[in-house]
C-alpha positions in Angstrom: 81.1 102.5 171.8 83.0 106.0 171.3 82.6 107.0 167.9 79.4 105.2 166.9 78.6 107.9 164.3 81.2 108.4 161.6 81.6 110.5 158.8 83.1 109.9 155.5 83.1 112.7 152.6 86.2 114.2 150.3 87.7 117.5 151.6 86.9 120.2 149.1 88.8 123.4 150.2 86.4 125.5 147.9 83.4 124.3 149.9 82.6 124.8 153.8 83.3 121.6 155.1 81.5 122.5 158.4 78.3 121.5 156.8 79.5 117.8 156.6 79.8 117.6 160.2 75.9 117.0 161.2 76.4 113.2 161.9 79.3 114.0 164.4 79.5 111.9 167.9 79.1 115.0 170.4 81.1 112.0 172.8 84.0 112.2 171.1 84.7 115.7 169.9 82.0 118.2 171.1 82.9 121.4 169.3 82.1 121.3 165.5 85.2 123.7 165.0 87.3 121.0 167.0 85.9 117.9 165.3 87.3 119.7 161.7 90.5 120.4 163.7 91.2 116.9 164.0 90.1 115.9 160.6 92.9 117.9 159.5 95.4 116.1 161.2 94.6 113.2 158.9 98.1 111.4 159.0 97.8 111.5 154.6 98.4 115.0 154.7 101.6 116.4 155.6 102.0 117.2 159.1 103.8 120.3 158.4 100.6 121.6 157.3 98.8 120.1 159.9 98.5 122.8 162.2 98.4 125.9 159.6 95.7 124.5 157.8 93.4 124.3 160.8 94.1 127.5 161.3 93.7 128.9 158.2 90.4 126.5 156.8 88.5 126.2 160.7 89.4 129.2 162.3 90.0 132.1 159.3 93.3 132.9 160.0 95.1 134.8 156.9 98.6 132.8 155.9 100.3 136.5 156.9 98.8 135.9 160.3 99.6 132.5 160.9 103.5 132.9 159.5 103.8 135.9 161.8 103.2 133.5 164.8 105.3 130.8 163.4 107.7 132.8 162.2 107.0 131.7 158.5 107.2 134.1 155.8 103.8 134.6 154.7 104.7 133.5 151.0 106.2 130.4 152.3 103.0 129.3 153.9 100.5 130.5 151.6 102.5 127.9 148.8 102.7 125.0 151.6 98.7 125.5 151.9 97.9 126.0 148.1 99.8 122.7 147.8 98.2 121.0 151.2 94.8 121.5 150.0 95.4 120.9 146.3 96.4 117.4 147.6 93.7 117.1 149.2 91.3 117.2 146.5 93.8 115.6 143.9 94.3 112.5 146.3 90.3 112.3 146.8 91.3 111.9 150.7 88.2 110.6 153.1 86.8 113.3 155.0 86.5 111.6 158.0 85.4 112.7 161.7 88.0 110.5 164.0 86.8 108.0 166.4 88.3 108.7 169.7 90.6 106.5 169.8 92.7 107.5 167.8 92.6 111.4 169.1 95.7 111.6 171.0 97.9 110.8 168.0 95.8 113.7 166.6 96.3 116.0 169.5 99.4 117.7 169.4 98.6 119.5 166.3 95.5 120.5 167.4 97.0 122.2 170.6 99.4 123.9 168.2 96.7 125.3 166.5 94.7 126.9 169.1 98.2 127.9 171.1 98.6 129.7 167.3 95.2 131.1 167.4 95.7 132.8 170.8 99.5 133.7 169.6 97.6 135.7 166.6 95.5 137.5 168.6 97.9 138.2 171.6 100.2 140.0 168.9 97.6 142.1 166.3 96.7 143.9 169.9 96.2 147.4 168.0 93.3 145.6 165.8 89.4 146.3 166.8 89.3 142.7 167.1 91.4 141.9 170.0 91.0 139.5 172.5 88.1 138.3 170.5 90.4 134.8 168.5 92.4 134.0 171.8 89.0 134.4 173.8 87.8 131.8 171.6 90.9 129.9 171.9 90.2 129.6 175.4 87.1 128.0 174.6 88.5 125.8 172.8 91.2 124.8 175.0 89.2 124.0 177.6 86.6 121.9 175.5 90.3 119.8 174.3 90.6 119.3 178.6 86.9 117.8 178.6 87.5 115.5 175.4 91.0 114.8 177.2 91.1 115.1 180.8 94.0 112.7 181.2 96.3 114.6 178.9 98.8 116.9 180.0 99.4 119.3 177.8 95.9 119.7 177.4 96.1 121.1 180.8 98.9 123.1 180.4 97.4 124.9 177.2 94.3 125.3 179.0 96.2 127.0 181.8 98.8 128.8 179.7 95.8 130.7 177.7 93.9 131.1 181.3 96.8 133.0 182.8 97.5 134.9 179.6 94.4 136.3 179.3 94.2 137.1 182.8 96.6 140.0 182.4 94.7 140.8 179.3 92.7 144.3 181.0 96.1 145.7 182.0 98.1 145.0 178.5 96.6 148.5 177.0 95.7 151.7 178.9 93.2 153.8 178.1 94.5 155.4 175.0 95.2 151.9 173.7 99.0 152.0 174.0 100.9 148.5 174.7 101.6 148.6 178.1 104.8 146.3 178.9 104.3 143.3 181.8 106.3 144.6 184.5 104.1 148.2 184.3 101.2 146.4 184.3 98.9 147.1 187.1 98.2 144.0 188.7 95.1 145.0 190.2 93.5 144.9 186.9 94.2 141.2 186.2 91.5 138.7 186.5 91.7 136.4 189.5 89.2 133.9 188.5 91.2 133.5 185.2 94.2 133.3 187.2 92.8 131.1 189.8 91.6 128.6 187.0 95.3 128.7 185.3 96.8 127.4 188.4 94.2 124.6 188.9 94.7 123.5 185.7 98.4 123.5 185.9 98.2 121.4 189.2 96.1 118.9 187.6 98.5 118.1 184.5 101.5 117.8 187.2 100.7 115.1 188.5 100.4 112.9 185.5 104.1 113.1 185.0 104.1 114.0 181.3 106.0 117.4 181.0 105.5 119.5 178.1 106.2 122.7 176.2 102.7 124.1 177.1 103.0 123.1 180.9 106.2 124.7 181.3 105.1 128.0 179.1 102.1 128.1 181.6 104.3 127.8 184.9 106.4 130.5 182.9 102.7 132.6 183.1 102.0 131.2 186.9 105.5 133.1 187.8 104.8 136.7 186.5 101.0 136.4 187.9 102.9 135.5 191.2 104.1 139.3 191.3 100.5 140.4 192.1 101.0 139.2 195.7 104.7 139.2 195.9 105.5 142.5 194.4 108.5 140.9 192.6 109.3 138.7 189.6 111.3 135.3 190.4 114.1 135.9 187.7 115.8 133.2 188.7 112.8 130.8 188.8 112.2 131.6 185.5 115.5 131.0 183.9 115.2 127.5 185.1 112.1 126.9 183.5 113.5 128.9 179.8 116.3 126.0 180.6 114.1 122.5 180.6 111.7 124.4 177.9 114.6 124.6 175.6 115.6 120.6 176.6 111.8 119.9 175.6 111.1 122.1 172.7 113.6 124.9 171.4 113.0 127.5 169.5 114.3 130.9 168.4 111.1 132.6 170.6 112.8 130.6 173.6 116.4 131.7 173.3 115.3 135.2 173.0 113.3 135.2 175.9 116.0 133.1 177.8 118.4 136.1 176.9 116.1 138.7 178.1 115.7 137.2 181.6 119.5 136.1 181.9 119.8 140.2 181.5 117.5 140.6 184.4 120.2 138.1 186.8 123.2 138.6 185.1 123.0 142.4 183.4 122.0 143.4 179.7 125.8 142.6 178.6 125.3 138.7 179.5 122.1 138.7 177.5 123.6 140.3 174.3 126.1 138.0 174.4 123.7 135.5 174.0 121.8 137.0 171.4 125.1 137.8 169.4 125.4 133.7 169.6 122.3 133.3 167.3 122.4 136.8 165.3 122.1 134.7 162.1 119.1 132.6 162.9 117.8 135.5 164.4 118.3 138.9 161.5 114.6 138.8 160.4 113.3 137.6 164.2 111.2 140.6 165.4 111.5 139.5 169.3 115.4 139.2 168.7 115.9 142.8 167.6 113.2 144.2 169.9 115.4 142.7 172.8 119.0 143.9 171.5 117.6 147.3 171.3 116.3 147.0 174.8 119.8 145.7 175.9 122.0 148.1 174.0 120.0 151.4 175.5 120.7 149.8 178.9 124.1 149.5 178.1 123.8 153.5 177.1 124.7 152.3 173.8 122.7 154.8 171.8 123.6 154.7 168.3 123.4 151.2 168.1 120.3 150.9 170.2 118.8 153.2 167.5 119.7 150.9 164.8 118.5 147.9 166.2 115.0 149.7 167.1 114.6 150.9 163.5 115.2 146.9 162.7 112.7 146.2 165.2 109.6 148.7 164.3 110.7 147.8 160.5 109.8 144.1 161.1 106.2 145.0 163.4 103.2 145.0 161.7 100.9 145.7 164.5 100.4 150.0 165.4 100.3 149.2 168.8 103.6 147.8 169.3 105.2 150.1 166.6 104.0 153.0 169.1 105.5 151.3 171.9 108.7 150.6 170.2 109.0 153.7 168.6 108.2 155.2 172.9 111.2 152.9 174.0 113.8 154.1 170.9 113.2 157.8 172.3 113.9 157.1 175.3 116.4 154.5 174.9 118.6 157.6 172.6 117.9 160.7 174.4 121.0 161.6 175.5 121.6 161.8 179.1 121.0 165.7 180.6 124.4 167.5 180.8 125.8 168.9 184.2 125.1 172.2 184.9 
């Protein structure tokens, strides 16, 4: 029977609870990381906290990591997680290792977690550590597809990281500066990565359970197509922004579904669609990286500059403050007069 082997002790946050994990059924959950993933989904703790505290108690993440990639202010989540784990010990709850059945109501916030572990590290490129967390998140993904072959979105995960990180040898050149996807040289991507990505992502169609993570990861499967097309399917990919933002919508989505109704419709359609969420959007990085984009295609220089100050004032990572201060020179430079 699937979960023969339980076990039961309080959650001390001031103690590793990986040592507690010895009687685990390698059947049900066969990563010890994993197994502590899903005792942090326990349904007594709030499931807003769910999927920062994995990150932040299993895999090491730092609360100004994790609200980066959720778009929390660090503050803001260090308080939620001071609170989550004082619960914790102040409610005495079990610290148990679930049986398998009762995974999949557990699941969700473990995919969150490692899609936010590989979201950390895809974003903290200038770092000597990259490509070492969303390496491991890849792992762990595609341990979630063994414990869960039947689920979807475990698929899709699996295959969103796969095709991510195939195009991870061309995101930097040689002097590690950010290289942006559409310079990228395809010849540098990893086939069997983006061989395995597609696989993956025809094995969760068919089960007719469409998700955030499946879509993001036909998103990936579209720009990897431009390796043996030459071009990017603009259109193709709008669709796809469309049902995301049915599924699951998010600021991240509507800026990226502006940026690519720019590409079909020109930079003044997607500005007017940032301009809809300007308030949601003042202290969104990706918003003000893209209207600075837009408004120096528009030859809109003084305001481009503007809105790339906002931009590199709201990055954190040297890499991508390089690149965004390359773009704002360019973007500003005025054009060359007429002789």
């Amino acid at each position: 029977m699937a979960g023969s082997h339980r076990t039961s002790v309080e959650i001390d946050p001031d103690r590793d609870a990986g040592a507690h994990l010895d009687d685990i059924d390698p059947d049900a959950v066969p990563d010890r990381r994993l197994a502590l993933m899903f005792v942090c989904a326990h349904p007594a703790i709030n499931p807003a906290v769910h999927t920062p505290l994995m990150l932040n108690t299993v895999l090491g993440c730092t609360a100004e990591q994790i609200g980066r990639a959720f778009a929390i202010p660090p503050k803001t989540l260090a308080a939620r997680l001071v609170r989550a784990k004082r619960r914790i010990k102040d409610a005495r709850i079990p610290f148990r290792i679930p049986d398998r059945e009762v995974l999949p109501a557990r699941m969700p916030a473990v995919l969150e977690a490692v899609y936010g572990a590989h979201a950390i590290d895809w974003h903290s490129g200038g770092t000597e550590v990259r490509g070492s967390l969303t390496t491991e998140a890849l792992y762990l993904a595609q341990t979630l597809v063994d414990v869960a072959p039947d689920d979807a979105e475990a698929l899709g995960l699996a295959a969103l990281i796969c095709l991510s990180n195939a195009r991870l040898p061309a995101r930097f050149d040689v002097t590690g500066a950010l290289v942006p996807l559409p310079q990228q040289d395809v010849g540098l991507w990893d086939d069997a990565l983006i061989a395995r990505g597609i696989a993956l992502l025809r094995r969760a169609h068919p089960l007719g359970a469409l998700g955030r993570f499946q879509l993001e990861a036909a998103m990936q499967a579209v720009h990897v197509a431009r390796r043996d097309t030459g071009t990017t399917d603009w259109h193709t990919l709008r669709d796809l922004h469309r049902t995301l933002d049915a599924v699951a919508p998010s600021l991240g989505g509507a800026v990226a579904f502006a940026v690519v109704t720019a590409e079909i419709d020109g930079p003044a359609a997607g500005l007017e669609l940032l301009d809809r969420m300007a308030d949601e959007t003042r202290h969104f990085q990706p918003a003000w990286s893209a209207r600075a984009h837009l408004l120096g295609r528009l030859g809109r220089r003084e305001d481009a500059e503007d809105a790339f100050d906002r931009a590199i004032s709201l990055t954190t990572d040297p890499a991508e403050r390089a690149h965004l201060a390359t773009r704002r020179g360019a973007a500003v430079k005025p054009p060359p007069r007429r002789s």
